[in-house]
Residue frames as qw, qx, qy, qz and C-alpha x, y, z in Angstrom:
[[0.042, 0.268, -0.040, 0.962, 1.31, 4.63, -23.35],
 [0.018, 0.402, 0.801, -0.443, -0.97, 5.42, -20.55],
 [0.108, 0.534, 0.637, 0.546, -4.20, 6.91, -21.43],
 [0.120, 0.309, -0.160, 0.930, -5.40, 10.56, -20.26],
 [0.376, -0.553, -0.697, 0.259, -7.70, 11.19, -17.17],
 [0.015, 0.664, 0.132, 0.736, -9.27, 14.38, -16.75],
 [0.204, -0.240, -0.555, 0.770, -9.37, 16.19, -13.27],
 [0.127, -0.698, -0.574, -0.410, -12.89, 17.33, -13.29],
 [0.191, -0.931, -0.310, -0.002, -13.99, 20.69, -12.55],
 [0.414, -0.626, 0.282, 0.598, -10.27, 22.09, -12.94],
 [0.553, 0.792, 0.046, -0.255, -8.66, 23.76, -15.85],
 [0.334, -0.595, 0.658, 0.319, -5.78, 22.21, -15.38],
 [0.606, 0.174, -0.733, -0.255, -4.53, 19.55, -18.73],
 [0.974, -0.099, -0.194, -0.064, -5.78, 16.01, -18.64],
 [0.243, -0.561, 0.790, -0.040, -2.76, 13.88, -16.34],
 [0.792, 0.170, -0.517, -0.277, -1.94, 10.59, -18.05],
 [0.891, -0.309, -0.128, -0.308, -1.98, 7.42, -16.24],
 [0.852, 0.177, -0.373, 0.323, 1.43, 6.68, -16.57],
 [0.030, -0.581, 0.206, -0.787, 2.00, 9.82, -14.75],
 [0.773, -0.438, 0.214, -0.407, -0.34, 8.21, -11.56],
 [0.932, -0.329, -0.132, 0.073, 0.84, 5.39, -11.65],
 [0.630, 0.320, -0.320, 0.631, 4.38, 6.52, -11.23],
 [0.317, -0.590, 0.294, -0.682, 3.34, 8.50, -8.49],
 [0.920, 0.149, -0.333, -0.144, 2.17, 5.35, -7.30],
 [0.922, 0.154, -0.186, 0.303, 5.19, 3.63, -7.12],
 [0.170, 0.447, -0.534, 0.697, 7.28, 6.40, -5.44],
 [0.644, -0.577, 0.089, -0.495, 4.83, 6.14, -2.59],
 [0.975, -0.159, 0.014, 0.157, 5.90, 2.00, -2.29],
 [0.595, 0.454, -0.312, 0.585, 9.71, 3.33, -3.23],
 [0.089, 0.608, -0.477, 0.629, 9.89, 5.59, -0.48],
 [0.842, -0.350, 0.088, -0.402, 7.74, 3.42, 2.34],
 [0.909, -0.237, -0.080, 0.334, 10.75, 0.65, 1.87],
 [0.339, 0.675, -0.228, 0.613, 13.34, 3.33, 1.51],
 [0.557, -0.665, 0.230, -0.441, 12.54, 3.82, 5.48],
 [0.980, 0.052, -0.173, 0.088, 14.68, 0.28, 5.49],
 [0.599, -0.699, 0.303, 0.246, 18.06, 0.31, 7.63],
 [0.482, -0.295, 0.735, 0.375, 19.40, -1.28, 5.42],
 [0.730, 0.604, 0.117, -0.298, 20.07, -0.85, 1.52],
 [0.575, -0.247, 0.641, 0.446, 22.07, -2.73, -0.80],
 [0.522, 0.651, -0.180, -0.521, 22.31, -1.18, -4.48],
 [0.648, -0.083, 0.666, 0.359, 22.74, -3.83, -7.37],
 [0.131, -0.203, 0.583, 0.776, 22.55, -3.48, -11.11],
 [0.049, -0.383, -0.805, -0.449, 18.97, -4.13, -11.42],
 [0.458, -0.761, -0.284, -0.362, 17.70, -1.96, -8.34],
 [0.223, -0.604, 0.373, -0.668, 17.90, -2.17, -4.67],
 [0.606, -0.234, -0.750, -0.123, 17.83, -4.65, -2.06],
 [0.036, 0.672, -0.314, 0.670, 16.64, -3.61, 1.21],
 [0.539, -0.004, -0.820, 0.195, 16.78, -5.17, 4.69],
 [0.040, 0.511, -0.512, 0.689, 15.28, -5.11, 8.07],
 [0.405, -0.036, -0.869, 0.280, 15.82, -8.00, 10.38],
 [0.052, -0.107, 0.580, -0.806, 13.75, -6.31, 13.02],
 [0.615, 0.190, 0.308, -0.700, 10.94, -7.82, 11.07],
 [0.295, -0.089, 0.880, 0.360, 12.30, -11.24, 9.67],
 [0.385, 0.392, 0.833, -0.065, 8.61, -12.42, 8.75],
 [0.364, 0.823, 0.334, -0.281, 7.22, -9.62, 6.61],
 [0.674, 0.597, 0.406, 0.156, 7.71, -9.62, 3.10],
 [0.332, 0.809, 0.204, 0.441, 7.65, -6.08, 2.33],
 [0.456, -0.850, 0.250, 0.087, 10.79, -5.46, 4.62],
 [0.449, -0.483, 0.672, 0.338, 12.98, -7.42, 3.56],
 [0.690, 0.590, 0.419, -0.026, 12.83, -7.56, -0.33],
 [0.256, -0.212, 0.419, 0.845, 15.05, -6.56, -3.57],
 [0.278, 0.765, 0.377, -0.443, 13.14, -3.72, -5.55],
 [0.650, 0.124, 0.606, 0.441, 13.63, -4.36, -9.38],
 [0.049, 0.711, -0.020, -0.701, 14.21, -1.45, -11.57],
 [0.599, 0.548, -0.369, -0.453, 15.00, -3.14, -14.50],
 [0.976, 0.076, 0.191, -0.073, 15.52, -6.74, -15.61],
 [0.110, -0.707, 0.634, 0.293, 19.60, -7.23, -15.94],
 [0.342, 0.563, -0.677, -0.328, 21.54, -9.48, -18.58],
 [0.050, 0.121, -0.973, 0.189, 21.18, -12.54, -16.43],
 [0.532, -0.441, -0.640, -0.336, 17.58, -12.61, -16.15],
 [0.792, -0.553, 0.000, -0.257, 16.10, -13.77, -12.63],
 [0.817, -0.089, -0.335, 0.461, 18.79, -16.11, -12.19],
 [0.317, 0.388, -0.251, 0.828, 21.21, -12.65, -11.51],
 [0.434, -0.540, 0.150, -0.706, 18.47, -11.10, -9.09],
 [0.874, -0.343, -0.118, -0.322, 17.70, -13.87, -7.37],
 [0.762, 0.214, -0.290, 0.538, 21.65, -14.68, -6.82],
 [0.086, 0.488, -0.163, 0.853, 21.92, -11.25, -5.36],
 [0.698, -0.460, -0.216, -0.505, 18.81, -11.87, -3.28],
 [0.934, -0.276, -0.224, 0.014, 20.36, -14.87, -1.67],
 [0.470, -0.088, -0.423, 0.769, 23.86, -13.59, -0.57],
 [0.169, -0.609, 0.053, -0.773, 21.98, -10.22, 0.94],
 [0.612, -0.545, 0.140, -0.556, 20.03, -12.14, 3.14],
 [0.846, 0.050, -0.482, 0.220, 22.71, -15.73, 3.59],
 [0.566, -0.040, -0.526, 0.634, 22.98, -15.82, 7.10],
 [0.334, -0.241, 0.008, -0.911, 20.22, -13.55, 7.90],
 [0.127, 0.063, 0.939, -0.312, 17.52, -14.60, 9.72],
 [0.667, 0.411, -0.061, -0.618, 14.91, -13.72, 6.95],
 [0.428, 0.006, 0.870, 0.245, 14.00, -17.14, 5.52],
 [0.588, 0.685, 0.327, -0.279, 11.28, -15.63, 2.87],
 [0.440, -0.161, 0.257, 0.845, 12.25, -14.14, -0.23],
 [0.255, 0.823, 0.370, -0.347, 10.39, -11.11, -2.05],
 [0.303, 0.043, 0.303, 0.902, 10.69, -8.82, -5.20],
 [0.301, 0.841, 0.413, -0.179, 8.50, -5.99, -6.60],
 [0.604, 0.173, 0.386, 0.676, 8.87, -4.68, -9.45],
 [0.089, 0.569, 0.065, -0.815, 8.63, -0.99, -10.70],
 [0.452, 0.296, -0.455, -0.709, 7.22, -1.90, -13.96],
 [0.811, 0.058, 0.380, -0.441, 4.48, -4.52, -14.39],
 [0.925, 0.368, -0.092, -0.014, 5.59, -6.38, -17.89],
 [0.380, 0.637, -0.666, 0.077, 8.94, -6.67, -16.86],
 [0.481, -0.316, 0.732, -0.366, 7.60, -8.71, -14.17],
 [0.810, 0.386, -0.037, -0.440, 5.62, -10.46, -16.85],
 [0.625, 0.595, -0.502, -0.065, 8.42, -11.20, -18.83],
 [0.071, -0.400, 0.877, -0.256, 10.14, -13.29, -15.58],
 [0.747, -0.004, 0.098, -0.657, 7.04, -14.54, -14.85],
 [0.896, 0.230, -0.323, -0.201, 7.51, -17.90, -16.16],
 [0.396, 0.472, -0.612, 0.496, 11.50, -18.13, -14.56],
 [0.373, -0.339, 0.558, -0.660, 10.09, -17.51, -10.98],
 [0.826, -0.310, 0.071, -0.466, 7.65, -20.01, -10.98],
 [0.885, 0.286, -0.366, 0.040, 9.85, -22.43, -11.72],
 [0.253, 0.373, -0.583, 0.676, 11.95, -21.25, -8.79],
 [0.379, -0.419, -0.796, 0.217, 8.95, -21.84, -6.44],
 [0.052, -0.238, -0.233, 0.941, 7.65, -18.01, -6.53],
 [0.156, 0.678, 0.713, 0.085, 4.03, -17.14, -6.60],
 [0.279, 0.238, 0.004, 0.930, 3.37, -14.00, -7.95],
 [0.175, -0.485, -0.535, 0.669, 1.61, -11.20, -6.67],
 [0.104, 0.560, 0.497, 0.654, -0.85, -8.37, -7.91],
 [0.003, -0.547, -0.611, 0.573, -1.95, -5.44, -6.72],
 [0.312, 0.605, 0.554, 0.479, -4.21, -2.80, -8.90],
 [0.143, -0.257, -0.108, 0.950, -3.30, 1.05, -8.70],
 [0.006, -0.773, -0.519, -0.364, -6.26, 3.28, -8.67],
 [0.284, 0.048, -0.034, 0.957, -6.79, 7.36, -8.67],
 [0.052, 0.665, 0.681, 0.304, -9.12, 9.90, -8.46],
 [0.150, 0.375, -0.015, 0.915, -9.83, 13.50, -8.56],
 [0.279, -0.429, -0.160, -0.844, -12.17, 14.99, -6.01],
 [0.440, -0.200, 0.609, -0.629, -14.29, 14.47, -3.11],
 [0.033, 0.132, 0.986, 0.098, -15.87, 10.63, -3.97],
 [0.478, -0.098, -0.070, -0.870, -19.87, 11.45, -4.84],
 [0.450, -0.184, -0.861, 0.149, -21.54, 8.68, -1.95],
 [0.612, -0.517, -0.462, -0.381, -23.59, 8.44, 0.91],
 [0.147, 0.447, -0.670, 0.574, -21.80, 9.09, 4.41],
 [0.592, -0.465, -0.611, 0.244, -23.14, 7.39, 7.75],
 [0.081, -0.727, 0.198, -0.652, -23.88, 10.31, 9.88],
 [0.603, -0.748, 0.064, -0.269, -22.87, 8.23, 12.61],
 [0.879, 0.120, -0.037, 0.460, -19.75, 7.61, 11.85],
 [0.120, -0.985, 0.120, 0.024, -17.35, 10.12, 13.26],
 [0.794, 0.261, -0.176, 0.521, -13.61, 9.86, 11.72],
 [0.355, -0.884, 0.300, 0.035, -10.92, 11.45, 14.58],
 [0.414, 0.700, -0.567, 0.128, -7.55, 12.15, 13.79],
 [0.925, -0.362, -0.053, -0.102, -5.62, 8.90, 15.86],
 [0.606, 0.552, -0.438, 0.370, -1.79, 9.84, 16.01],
 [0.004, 0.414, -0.511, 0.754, -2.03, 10.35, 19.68],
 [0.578, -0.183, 0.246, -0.757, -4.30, 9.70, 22.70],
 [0.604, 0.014, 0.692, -0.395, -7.08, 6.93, 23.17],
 [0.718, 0.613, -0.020, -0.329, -7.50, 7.02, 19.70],
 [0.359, 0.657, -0.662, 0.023, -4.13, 5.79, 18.73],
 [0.400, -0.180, 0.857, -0.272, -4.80, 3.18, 21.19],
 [0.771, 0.418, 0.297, -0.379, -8.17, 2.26, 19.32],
 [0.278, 0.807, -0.413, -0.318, -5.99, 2.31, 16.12],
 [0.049, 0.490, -0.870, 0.023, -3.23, 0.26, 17.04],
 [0.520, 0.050, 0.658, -0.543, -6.01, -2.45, 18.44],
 [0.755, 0.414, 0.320, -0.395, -8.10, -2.27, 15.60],
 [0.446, 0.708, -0.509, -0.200, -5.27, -2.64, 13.11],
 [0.148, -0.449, 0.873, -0.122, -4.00, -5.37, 14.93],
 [0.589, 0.210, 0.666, -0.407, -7.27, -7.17, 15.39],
 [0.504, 0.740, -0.266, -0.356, -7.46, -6.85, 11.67],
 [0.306, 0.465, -0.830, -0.037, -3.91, -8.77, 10.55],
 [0.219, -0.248, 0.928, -0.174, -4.89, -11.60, 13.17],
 [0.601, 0.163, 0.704, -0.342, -8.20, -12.44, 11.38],
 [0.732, 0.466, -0.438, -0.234, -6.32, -13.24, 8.16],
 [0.957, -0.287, 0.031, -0.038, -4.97, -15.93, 10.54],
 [0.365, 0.764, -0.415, 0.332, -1.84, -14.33, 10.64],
 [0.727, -0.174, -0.503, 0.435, 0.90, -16.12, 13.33],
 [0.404, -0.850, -0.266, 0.211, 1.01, -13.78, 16.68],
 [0.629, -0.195, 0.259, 0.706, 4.63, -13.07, 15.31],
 [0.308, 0.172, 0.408, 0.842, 3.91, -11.67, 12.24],
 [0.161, -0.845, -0.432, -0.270, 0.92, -9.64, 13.22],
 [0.503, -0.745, -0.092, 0.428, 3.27, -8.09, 15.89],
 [0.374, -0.140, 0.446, 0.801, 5.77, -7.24, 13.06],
 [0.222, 0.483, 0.611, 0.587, 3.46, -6.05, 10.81],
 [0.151, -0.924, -0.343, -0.081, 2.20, -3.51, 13.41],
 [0.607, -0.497, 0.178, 0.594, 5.85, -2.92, 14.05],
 [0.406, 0.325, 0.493, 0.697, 6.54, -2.04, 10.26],
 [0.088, -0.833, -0.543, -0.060, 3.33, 0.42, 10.69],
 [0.361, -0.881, -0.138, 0.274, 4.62, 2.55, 13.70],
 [0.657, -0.167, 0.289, 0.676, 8.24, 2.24, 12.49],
 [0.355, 0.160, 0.518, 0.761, 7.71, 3.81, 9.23],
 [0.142, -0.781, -0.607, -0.040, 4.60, 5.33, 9.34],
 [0.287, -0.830, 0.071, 0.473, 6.34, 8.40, 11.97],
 [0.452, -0.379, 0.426, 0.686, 9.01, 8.68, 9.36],
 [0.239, 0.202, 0.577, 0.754, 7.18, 9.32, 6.21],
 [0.245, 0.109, 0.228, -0.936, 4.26, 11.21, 7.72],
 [0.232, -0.358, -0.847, -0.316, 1.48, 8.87, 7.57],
 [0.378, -0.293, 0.334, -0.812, -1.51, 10.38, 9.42],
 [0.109, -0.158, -0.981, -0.028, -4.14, 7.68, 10.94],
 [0.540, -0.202, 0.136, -0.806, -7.87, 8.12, 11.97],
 [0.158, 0.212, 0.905, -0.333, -10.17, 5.85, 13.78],
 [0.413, -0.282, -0.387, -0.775, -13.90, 6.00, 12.44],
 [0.131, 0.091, 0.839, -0.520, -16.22, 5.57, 15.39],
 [0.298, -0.331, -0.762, -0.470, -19.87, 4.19, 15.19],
 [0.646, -0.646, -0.122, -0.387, -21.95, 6.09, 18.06],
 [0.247, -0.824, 0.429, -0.275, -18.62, 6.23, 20.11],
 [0.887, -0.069, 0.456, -0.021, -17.51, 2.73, 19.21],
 [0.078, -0.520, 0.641, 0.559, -13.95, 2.12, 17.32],
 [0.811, 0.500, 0.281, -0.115, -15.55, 0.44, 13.90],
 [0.873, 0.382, 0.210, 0.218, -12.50, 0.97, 11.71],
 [0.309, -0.705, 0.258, 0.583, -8.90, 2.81, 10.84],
 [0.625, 0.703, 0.118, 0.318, -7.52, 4.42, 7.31],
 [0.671, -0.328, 0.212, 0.630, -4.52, 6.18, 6.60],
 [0.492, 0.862, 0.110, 0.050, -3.49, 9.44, 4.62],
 [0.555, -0.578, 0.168, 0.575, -0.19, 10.10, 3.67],
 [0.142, 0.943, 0.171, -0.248, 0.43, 13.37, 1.62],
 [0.399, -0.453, 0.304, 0.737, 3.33, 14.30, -1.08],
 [0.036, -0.106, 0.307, 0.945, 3.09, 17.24, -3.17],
 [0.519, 0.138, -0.259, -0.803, -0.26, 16.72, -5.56],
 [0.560, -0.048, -0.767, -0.310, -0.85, 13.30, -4.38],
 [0.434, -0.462, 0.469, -0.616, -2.37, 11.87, -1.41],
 [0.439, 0.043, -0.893, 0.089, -1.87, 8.06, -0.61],
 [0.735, -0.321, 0.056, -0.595, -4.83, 6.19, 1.06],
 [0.468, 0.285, -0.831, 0.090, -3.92, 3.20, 3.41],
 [0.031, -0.017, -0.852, 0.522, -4.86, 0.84, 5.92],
 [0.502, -0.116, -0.127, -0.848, -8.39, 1.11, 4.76],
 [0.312, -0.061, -0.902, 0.293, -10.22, -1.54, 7.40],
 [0.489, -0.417, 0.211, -0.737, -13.80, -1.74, 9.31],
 [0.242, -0.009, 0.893, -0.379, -14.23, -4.32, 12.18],
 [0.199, -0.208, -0.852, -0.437, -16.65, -7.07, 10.87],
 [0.088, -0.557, -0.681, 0.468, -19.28, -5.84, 13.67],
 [0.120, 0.752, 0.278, -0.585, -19.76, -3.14, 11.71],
 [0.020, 0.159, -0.564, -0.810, -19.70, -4.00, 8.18],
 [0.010, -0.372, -0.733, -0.570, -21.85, -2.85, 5.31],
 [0.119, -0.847, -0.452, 0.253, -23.45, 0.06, 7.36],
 [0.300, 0.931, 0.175, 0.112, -21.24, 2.48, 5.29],
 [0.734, -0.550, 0.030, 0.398, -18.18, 2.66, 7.68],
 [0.467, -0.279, 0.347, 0.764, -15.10, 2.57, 5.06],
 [0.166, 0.718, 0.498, 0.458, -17.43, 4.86, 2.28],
 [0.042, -0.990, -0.119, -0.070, -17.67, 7.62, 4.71],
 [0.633, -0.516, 0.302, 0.491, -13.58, 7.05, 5.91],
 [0.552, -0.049, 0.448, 0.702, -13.04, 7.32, 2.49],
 [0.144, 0.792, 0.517, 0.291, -14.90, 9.91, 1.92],
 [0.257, -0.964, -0.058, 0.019, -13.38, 11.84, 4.61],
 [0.618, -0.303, 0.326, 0.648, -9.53, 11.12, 3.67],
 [0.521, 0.259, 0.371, 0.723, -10.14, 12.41, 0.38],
 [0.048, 0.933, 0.158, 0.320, -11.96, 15.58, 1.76],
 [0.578, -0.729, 0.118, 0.346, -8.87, 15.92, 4.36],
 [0.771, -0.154, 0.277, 0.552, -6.54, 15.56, 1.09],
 [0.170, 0.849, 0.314, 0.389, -8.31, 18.23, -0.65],
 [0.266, -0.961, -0.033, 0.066, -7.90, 20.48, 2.42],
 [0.565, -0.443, 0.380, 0.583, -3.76, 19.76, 2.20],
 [0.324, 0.755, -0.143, -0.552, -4.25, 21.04, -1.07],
 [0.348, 0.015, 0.884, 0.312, -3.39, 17.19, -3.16],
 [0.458, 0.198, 0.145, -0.854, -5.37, 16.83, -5.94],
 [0.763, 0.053, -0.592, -0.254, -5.18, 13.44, -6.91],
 [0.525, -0.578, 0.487, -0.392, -5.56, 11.03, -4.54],
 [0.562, 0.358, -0.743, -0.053, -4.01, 7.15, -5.52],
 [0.765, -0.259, 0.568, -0.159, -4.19, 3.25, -3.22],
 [0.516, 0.247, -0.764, -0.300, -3.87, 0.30, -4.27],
 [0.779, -0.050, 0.431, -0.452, -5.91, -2.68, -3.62],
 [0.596, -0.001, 0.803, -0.015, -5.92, -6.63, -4.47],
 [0.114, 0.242, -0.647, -0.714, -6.33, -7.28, -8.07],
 [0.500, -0.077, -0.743, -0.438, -8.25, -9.94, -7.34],
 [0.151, -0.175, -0.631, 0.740, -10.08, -8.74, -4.22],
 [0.114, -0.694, -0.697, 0.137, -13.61, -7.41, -3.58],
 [0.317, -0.627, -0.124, 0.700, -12.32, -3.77, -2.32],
 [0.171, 0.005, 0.600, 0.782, -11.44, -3.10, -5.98],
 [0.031, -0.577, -0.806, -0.126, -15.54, -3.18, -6.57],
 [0.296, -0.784, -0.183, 0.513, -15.80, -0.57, -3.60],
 [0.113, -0.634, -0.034, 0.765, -13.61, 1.89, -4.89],
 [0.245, 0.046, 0.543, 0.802, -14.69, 2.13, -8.29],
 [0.246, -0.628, -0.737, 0.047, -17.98, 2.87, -7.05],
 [0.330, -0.811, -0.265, 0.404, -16.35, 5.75, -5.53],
 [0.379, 0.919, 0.077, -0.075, -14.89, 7.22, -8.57],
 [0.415, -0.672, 0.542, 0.288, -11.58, 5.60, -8.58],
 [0.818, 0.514, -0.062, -0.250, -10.14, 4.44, -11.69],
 [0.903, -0.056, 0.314, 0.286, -7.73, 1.74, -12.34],
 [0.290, 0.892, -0.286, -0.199, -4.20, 3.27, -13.89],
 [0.459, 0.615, -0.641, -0.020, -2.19, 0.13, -13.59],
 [0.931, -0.245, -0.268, 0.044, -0.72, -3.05, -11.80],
 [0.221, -0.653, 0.685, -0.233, 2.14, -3.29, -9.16],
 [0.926, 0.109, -0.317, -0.174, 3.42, -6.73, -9.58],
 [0.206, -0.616, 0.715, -0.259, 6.22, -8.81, -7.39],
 [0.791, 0.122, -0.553, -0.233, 7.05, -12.13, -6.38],
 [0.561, -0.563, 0.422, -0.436, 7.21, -13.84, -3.31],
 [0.682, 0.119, -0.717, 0.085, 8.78, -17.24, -2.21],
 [0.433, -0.776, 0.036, -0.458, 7.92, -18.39, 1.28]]
């Protein structure tokens, strides 16, 4: 049972974690929903799209519950979806952390490493320090959307991503992105792209993404004041929680708790490459 989190400075009731993090998780439900291709099985969903062999979180089966067979059954399913596909990975995520647990042992043994990522929330405008020379412009359009696309790109290639999959992965972006109403911004340093976030809005929540500052301009405040200004932009849409997720075992995590985010849970999956 998740424990209760108060929305400060409202009279509204306390919202329990389990509550975020299920928000949460529709965000990642409907982001692969945007998939050409779905196949429904007995444990979930598998969904497909070839137009981006190399990236994971395209082509993946999205586990709802853990069927009679175990892994063996999902991972059977897995392999005729994509036999004769030209996706050579394989991927899962699950919608509940301990049922991933509970495979946890099965996968490795199948040559899958698992994944973590840690869902965090928070209520209000983040109480930090901005960079008054940091100017965040909206980037769906224009020179700015050029800066964007650039800096996002420049990004993926200095995790030493292959030219391939950095192209796909901005490909996934644009694709989906238009369809579920992501917004982007560019943060400029004294008229100089420095870094890009993401806000993407349903009902009372507001999903932060793509949170990134070019290494020329870290630790001068950059993604503090971006994230300072997504969650005053989600206010203005009238969200009042705002929710990400970040690495479990990542740095970033550090960052936003600093900024008054709090940890409501785990998103867990497994990957075979």
């Amino acid at each position: 049972m998740g424990r209760k989190v108060h929305s400060a400075g409202s009279l509204r009731a306390p919202v329990d974690t389990d509550e975020l993090l299920r928000a949460v998780v529709e965000f990642l439900r409907v982001w692969r929903e945007q998939a050409p291709s779905r196949v429904s099985t007995s444990w979930g969903a598998i969904y497909r799209d070839e137009r981006f062999s190399a990236i994971h979180q395209a082509n993946l089966g999205w586990v709802a519950s853990v069927p009679d067979g175990g892994s063996a059954k999902i991972l059977a399913d897995l392999d005729d979806a994509f036999r004769g596909s030209v996706v050579r990975h394989r991927s899962l995520l699950f919608e509940d952390a301990e049922k991933a647990y509970a495979v946890q042992e099965d996968m490795s043994r199948q040559g899958f490493r698992p994944v973590a990522d840690l869902a965090m929330a928070k209520v209000g405008l983040p109480a930090c320090i901005v960079n008054p020379e940091v100017e965040i412009r909206p980037a769906a359009e224009g020179a700015a959307a050029d800066d964007f696309r650039l800096l996002k790109i420049a990004t993926d290639a200095a995790f030493s991503y292959t030219p391939q999959v950095v192209d796909q992965l901005w490909g996934v972006w644009h694709d989906r992105s238009q369809r579920v109403g992501m917004r982007p911004f560019v943060a400029y340093m004294n008229g100089t792209p420095a870094g890009t976030i993401s806000v993407w809005t349903r009902g009372p929540f507001a999903w932060i993404d793509d949170v990134a500052t070019h290494p020329d301009f870290r630790l001068r405040g950059v993604a503090r004041t971006m994230i300072f200004e997504a969650c005053r932009r989600a206010a203005s849409a009238r969200c009042e929680w705002v929710v990400l997720t970040t690495e479990m075992f990542d740095t970033p995590k550090e960052m936003y708790k600093t900024l008054g985010f709090e940890p409501v849970g785990e998103v867990r999956g497994f990957v075979r490459e």
